[in-house]
GUSEMI-824139 format. One record per residue (C-alpha): residue number from 0; chain; x, y, z. Coordinates in Angstrom, 2 decimals, m for minus. Example, Ala and Ser with C-alpha at 12.3 -4.5 7.8 and 13.67 -1.06 7.14 Angstrom:
// residues 2
0_A_12.30_m4.50_7.80
1_A_13.67_m1.06_7.14
// end
This chain:
// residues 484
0_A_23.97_28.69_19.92
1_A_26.25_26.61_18.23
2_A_25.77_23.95_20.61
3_A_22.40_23.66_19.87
4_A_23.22_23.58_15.92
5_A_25.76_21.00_16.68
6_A_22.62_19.31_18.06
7_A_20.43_20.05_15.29
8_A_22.83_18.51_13.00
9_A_23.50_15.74_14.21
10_A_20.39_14.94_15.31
11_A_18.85_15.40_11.48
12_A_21.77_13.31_10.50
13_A_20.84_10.92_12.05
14_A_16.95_10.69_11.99
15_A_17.02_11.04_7.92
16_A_20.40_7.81_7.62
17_A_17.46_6.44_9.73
18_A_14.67_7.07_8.25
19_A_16.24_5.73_4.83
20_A_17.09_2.55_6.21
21_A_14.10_1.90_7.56
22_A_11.74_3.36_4.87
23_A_13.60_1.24_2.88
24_A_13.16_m1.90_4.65
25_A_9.81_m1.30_4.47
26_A_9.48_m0.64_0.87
27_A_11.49_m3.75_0.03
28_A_8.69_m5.76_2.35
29_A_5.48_m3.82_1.22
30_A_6.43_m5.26_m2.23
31_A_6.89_m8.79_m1.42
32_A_3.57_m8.46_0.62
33_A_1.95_m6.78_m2.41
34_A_2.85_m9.57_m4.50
35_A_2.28_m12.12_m2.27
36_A_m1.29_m11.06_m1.19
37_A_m4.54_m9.47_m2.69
38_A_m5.58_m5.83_m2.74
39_A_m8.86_m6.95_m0.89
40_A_m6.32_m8.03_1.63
41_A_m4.87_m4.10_1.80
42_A_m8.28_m2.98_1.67
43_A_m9.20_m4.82_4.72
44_A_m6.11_m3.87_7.49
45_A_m6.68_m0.84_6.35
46_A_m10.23_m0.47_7.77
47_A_m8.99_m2.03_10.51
48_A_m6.52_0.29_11.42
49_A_m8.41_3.07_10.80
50_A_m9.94_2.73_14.83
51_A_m6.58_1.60_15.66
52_A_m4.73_5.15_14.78
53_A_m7.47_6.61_15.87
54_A_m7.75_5.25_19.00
55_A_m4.00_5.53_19.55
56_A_m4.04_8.82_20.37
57_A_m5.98_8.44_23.25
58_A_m3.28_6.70_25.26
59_A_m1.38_9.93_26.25
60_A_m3.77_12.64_25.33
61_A_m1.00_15.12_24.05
62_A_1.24_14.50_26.84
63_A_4.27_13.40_25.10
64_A_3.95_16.75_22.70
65_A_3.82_18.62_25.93
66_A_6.95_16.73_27.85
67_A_8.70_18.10_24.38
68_A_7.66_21.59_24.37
69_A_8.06_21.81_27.93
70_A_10.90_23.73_29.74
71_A_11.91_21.82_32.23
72_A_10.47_18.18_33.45
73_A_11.13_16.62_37.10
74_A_11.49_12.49_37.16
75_A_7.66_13.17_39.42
76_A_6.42_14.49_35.61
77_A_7.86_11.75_33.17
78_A_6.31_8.82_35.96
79_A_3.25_10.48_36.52
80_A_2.52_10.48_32.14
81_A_4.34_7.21_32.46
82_A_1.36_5.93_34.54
83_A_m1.29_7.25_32.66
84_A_0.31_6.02_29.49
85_A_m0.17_2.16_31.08
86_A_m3.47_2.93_32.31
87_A_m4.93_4.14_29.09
88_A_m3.34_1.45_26.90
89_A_m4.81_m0.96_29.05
90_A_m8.26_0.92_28.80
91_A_m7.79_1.24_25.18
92_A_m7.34_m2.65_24.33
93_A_m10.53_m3.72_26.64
94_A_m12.75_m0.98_25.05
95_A_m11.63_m1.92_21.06
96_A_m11.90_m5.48_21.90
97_A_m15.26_m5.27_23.17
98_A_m16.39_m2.83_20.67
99_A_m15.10_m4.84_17.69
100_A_m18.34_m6.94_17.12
101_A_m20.16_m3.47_16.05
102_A_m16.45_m2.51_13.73
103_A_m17.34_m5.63_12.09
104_A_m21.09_m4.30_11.77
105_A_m20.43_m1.21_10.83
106_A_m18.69_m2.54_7.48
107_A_m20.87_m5.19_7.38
108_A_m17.88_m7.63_6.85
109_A_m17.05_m10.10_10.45
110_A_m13.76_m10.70_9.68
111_A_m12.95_m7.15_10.25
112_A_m13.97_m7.59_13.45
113_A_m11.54_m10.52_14.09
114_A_m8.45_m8.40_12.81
115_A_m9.40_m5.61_15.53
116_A_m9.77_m7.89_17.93
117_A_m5.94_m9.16_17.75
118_A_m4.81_m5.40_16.63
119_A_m6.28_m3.63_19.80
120_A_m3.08_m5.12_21.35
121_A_m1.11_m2.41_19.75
122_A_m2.16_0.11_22.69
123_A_m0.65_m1.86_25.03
124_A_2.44_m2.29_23.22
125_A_2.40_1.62_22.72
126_A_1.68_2.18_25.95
127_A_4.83_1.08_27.51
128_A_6.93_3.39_24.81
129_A_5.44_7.03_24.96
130_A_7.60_8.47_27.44
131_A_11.28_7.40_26.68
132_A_10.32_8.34_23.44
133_A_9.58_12.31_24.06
134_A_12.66_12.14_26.53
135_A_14.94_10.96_23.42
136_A_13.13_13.44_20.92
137_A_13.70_16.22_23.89
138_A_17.17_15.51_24.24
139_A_17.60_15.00_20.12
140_A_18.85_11.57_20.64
141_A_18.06_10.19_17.14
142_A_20.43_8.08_17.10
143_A_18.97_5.77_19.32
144_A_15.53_6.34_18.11
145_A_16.68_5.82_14.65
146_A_18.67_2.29_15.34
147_A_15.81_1.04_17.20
148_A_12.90_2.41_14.22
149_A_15.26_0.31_11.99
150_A_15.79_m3.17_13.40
151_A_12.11_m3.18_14.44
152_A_10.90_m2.36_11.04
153_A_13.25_m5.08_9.60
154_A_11.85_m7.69_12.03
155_A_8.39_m7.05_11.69
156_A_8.44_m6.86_8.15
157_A_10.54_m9.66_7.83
158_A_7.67_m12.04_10.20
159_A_4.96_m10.53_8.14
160_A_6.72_m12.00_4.36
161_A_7.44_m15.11_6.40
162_A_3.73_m15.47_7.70
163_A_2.62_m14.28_3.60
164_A_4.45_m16.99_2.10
165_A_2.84_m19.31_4.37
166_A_m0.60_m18.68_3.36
167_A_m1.74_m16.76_6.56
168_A_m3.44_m14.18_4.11
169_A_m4.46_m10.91_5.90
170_A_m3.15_m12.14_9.03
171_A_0.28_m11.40_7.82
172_A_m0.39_m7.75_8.03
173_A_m1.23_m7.90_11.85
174_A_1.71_m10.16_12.41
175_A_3.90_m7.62_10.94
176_A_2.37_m4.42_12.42
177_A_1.92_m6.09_16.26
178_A_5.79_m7.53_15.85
179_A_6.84_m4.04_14.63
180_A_5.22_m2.25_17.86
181_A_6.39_m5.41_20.25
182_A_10.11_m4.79_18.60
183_A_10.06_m0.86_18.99
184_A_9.09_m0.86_22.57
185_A_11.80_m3.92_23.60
186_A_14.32_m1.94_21.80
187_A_13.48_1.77_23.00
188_A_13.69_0.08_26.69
189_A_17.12_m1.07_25.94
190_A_18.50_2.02_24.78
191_A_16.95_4.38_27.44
192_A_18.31_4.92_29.95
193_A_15.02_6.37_32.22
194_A_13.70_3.99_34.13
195_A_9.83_4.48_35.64
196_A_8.89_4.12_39.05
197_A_5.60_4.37_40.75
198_A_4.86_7.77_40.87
199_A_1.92_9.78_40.49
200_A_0.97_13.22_40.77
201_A_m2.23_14.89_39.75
202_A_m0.58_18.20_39.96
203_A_2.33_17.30_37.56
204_A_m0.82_16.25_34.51
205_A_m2.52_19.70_35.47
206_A_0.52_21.41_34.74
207_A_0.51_19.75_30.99
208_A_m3.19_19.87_30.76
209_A_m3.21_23.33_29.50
210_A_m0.84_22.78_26.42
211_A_m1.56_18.70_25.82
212_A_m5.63_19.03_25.87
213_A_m5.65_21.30_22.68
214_A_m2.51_19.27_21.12
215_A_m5.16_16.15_22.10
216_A_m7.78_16.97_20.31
217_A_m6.25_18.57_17.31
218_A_m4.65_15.06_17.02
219_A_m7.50_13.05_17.40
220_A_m9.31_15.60_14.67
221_A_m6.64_14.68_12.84
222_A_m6.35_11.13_13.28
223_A_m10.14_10.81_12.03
224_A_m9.80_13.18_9.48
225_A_m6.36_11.05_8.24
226_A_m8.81_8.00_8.41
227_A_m12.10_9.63_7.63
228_A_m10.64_8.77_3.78
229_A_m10.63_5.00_4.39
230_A_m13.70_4.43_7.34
231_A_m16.34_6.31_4.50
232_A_m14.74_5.23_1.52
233_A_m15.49_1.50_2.40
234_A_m18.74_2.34_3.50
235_A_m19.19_3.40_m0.02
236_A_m17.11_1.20_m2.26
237_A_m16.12_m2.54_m1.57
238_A_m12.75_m3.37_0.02
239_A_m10.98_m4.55_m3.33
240_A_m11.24_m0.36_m4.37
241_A_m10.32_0.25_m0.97
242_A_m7.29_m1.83_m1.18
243_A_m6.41_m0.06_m4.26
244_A_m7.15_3.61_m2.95
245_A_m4.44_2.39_m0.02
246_A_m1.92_0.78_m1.96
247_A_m1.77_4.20_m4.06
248_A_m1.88_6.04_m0.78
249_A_0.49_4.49_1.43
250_A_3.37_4.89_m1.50
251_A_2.31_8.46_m1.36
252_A_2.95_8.31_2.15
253_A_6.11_6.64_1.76
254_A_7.34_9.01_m0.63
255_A_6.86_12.06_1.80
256_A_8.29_9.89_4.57
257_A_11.57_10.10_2.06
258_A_11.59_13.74_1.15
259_A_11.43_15.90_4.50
260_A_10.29_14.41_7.32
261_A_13.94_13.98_9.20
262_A_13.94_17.69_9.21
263_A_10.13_18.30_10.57
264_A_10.28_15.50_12.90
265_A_13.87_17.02_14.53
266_A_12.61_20.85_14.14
267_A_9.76_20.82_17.00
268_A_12.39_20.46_19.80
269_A_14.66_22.73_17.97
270_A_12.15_25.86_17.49
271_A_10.97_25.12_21.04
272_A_14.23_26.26_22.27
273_A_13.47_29.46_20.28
274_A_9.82_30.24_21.37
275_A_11.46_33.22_23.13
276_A_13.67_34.33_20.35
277_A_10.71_35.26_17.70
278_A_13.92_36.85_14.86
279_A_15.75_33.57_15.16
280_A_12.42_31.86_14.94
281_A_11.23_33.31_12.16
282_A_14.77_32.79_10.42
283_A_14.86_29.33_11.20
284_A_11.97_28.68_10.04
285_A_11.27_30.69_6.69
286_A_14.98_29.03_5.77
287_A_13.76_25.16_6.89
288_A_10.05_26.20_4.71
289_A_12.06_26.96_1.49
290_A_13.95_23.67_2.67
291_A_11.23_21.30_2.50
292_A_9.69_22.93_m0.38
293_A_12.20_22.39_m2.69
294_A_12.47_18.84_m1.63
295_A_8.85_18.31_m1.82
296_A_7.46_20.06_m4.79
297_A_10.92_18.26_m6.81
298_A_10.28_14.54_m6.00
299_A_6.52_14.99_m6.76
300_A_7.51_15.93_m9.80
301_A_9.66_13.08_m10.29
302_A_6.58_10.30_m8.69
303_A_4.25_11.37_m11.26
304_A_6.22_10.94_m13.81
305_A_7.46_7.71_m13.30
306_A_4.34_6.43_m11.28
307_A_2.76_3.84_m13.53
308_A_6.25_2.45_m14.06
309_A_6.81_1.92_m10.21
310_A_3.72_0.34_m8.99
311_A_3.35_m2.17_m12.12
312_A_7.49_m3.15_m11.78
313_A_7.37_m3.03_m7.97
314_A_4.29_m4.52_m7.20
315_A_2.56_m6.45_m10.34
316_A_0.02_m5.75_m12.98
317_A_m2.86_m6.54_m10.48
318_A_m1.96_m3.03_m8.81
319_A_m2.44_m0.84_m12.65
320_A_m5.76_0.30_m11.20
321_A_m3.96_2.42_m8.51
322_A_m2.14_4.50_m10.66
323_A_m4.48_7.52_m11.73
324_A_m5.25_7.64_m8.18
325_A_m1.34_7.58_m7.18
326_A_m0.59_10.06_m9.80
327_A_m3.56_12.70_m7.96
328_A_m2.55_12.25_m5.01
329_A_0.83_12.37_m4.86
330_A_m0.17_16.13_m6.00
331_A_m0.61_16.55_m2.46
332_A_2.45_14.94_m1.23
333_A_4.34_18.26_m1.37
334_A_1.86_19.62_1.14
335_A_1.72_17.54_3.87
336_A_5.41_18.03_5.19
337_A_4.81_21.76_4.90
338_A_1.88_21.39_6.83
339_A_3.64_19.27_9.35
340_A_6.77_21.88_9.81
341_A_3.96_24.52_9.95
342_A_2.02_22.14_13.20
343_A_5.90_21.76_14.56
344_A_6.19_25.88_14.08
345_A_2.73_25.96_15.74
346_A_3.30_23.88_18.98
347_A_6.68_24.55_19.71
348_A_4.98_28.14_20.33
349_A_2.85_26.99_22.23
350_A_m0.02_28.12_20.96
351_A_m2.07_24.41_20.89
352_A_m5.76_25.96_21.78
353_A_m5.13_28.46_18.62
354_A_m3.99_25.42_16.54
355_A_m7.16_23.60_17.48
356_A_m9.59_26.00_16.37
357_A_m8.25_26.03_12.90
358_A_m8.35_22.61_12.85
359_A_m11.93_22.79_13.11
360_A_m12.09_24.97_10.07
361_A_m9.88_22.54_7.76
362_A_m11.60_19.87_8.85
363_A_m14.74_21.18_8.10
364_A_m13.42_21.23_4.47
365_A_m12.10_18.65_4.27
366_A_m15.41_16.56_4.63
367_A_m16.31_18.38_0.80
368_A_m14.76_15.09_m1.21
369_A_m16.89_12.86_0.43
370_A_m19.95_14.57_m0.42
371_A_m18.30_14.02_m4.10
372_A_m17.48_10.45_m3.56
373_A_m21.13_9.46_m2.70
374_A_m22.18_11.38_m5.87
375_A_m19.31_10.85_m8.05
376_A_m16.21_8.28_m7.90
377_A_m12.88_7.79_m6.01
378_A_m10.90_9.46_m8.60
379_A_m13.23_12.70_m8.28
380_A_m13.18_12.11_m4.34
381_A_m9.27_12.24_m4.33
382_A_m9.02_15.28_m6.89
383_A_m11.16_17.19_m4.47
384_A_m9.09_15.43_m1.64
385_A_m5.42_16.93_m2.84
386_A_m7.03_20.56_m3.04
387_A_m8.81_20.37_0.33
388_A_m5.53_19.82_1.29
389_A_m4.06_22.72_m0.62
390_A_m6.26_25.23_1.21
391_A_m5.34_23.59_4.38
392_A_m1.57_24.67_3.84
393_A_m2.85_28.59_3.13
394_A_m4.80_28.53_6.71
395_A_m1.99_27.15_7.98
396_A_0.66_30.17_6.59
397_A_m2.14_32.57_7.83
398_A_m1.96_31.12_11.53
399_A_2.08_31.16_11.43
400_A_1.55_35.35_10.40
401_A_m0.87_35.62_13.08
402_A_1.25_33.87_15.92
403_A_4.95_34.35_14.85
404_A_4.64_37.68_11.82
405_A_6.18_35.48_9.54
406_A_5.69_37.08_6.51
407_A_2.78_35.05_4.45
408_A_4.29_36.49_0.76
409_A_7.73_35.10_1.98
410_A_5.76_31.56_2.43
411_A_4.51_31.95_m0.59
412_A_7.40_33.11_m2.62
413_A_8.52_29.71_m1.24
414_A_5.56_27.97_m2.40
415_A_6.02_29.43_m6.11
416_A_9.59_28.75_m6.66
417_A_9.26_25.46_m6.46
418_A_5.50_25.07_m7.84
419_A_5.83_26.53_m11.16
420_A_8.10_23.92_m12.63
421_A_6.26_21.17_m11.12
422_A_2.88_22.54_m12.86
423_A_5.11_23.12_m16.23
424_A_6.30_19.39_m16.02
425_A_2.72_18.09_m15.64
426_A_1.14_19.70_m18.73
427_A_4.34_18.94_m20.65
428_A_3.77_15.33_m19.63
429_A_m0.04_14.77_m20.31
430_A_0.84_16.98_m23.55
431_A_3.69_14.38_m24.85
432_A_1.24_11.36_m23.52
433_A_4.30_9.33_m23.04
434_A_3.92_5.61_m23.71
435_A_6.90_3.55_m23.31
436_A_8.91_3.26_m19.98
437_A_12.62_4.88_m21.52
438_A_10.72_8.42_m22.88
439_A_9.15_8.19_m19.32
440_A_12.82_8.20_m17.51
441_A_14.24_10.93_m19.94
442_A_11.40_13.03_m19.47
443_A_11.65_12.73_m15.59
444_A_15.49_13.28_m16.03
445_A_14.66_16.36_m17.80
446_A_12.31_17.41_m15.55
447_A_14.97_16.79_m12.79
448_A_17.50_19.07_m14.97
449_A_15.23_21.73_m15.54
450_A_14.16_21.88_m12.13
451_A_17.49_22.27_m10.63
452_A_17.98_24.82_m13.20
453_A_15.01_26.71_m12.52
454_A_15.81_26.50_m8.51
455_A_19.37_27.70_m8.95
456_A_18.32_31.01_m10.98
457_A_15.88_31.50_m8.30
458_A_18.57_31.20_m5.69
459_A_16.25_28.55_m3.84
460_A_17.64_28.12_m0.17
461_A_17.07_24.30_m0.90
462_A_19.15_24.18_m3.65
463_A_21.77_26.19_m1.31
464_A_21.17_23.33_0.93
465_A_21.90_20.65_m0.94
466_A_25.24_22.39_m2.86
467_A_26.56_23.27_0.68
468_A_25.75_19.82_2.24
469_A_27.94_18.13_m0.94
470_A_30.88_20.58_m0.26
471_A_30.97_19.55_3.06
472_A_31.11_15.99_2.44
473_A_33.60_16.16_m0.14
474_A_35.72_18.45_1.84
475_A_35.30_15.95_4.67
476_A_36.26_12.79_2.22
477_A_39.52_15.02_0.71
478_A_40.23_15.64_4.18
479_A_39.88_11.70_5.38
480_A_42.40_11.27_1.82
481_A_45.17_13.76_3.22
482_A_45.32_12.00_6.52
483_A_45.60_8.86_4.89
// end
């Protein structure tokens, strides 16, 4: 037991120093790029990459989730998804390539299909990483996950800035994203210490079938779905409004990258080790829910606040006509890693065929704002976006109760502690209509104050968090002092 939160701890330690670093990196590059380059630019990787992430789940077909949840995996297992990893990549590259001719048709725009041509190399590059990668996450080995996430994101980021100065244009973007992936897998090789050989066994992918086809296809429902924003909404507006509906939603992205994700992303292998220990599960997880939500619901707060003030000082004037549409959806931001630690909660269960099924519902709902956006405009399509996305977080607490009796009220309690402050500091903001950037900051200060206030009364377990994980380090640094 206390191995494994020795583990745990470390492992989080390590995955969020990590992911700070390297979100950062890539912040500080995204806003060279943004003000080196046009939003049409933005608008037109994106569409791009929309059949690239898609398509990049096809190259292990769940696998890797299943070499995770998995109790024990023979050296036959990791070459055998090792092989099929290659195989598919390969697959994957020849089939994009060949189909990018009717990408480019399908927008209507040729030089899409140019960009998809050079980006289908990213499945090979993939390819060769899958494996290593789910036997580092398995063993919580962040640490060398997180050094290697870094450096490539530095490199690739860097090339890409280098390549925008030079007037390459949108090409930058693919020289940054194929460098990034070319970088990752080099690096993950290095630090690995698995090495494939050729082995294959039909038997060992059977095994995994059963869990990875339902983990398969709730990723590649989500994958579209993720995209399904970006492939219709440049069928419908041109790619200058798609470049600004991306700018606004990839800082969204980046901001919920920030706030949670070191704990979701080290909490699948952790719960697995619990699928047959449902009190600890539940406890674990109720306490990680009230975690995130606190972290979540608290920097949204702070993002819309302060939004308009970060896109036009980061990134230029040219970007004001992303803010409303930063400012909705960053409304959602607070759901999304939920949602994720309620998938991780989900899988590490086991319970992947259940998981699917209500993906099928969500998703079903989630095709509602673009029935608005072909009637309406983006800013009503991403209003009805954030609460599709709302009512995909209460399906998901109802599967959790069905699978695990995790009490829904105590998932909502969570949910309220956090959200009523957030809602309070909204209307108090369009209220005050704020217009100068110093009444902004005080009011997000306040809101800050308040909110820690508010959480402390309420005896938030992320607030608990947070005072515990500062004793610690002081304690730790007064400690460090004495032995001096």
């Amino acid at each position: 037991m206390k191995s494994i939160k020795k583990k745990t701890i470390k492992a989080f330690s390590w995955d969020f120093i990590g992911r700070f670093f390297s979100q950062s990196s890539t912040f500080v590059v995204s806003i060279f790029l943004a003000r080196l380059l046009n939003p049409e630019d933005f608008g037109l990787i994106a569409m791009a990459m929309a059949f690239i992430h898609i398509g990049g789940v096809f190259i292990d077909v769940g696998f890797s989730a299943a070499l995770i949840q998995n109790k024990e995996n023979s050296t036959l297992t990791y070459n055998t998804i090792f092989i099929f990893n290659i195989i598919a990549g390969i697959c994957l590259t020849g089939l994009v390539y060949f189909m990018s001719d009717l990408i480019g048709e399908f927008y209507n725009n040729p030089e899409i299909a140019v960009l998809v041509k050079w980006l289908s190399l990213f499945f090979v590059f993939n390819s060769f990483n899958r494996v290593q990668n789910a036997i580092l996450s398995r063993e919580l080995n962040f640490k060398a996950l997180t050094i290697r996430m870094f450096i490539a994101s530095t490199i690739g980021g860097s090339l890409g800035v280098a390549a925008a100065y030079n007037d390459y244009g949108v090409y930058s973007l693919v020289i940054q994203i194929l460098s990034t992936a070319v970088m990752s897998t080099l690096l993950l090789w290095s630090t690995s210490k698995w090495r494939p050989k050729l082995q294959f066994s039909y038997q060992e992918m059977k095994k995994l079938f059963g869990f990875s086809v339902f983990a398969f296809l709730e990723r590649v429902m989500n994958n579209i779905f993720l995209r399904l924003d970006v492939l219709l909404l440049a069928k419908i507006f041109n790619p200058i409004a798609v470049g600004f509906y991306t700018r606004a939603s990839t800082l969204q992205d980046q901001a919920t990258k920030y706030s949670s994700s070191s704990i979701i992303r080290v909490l699948f292998p952790v719960l697995s080790k619990y699928q047959d220990r449902p009190d600890e599960f539940r406890r674990i997880y109720l306490k990680m829910f009230e975690i995130i939500s606190f972290l979540s619901f608290g920097l949204t707060g702070l993002l819309f606040i302060l939004g308009s003030d970060i896109i036009i000082s980061l990134f230029g004037e040219k970007w004001a006509p992303s803010i409303p549409i930063f400012q909705i959806l960053i409304l959602a931001s607070a759901t999304i890693p939920l949602n994720s630690l309620m998938w991780n909660a989900i899988m590490s269960q086991g319970k992947s065929k259940e998981n699917f099924y209500l993906g099928l519902v969500k998703k079903t709902i989630s095709l509602i704002p673009f029935v608005i956006a072909i009637k309406y405009n983006i800013l009503y399509f991403t209003v009805t976006w954030v609460i599709a996305k709302y009512i995909a977080t209460s399906l998901n607490m109802f599967l959790i109760y069905k699978i695990s009796a995790v009490s829904i009220r105590g998932q909502m309690i969570s949910v309220f502690k956090t959200s009523i402050p957030l809602v309070l500091g909204i209307v108090v903001f369009y209220i005050s209509d704020l217009q100068n950037i110093g009444t902004r900051i005080a009011s997000a200060l306040l809101f800050s104050v308040l909110y820690l206030v508010f959480a402390a009364l309420m005896k938030n377990q992320g607030f608990i968090y947070i005072q515990s994980t500062i004793k610690e380090i002081k304690n730790s640094l007064n400690k460090n002092k004495a032995l001096e």
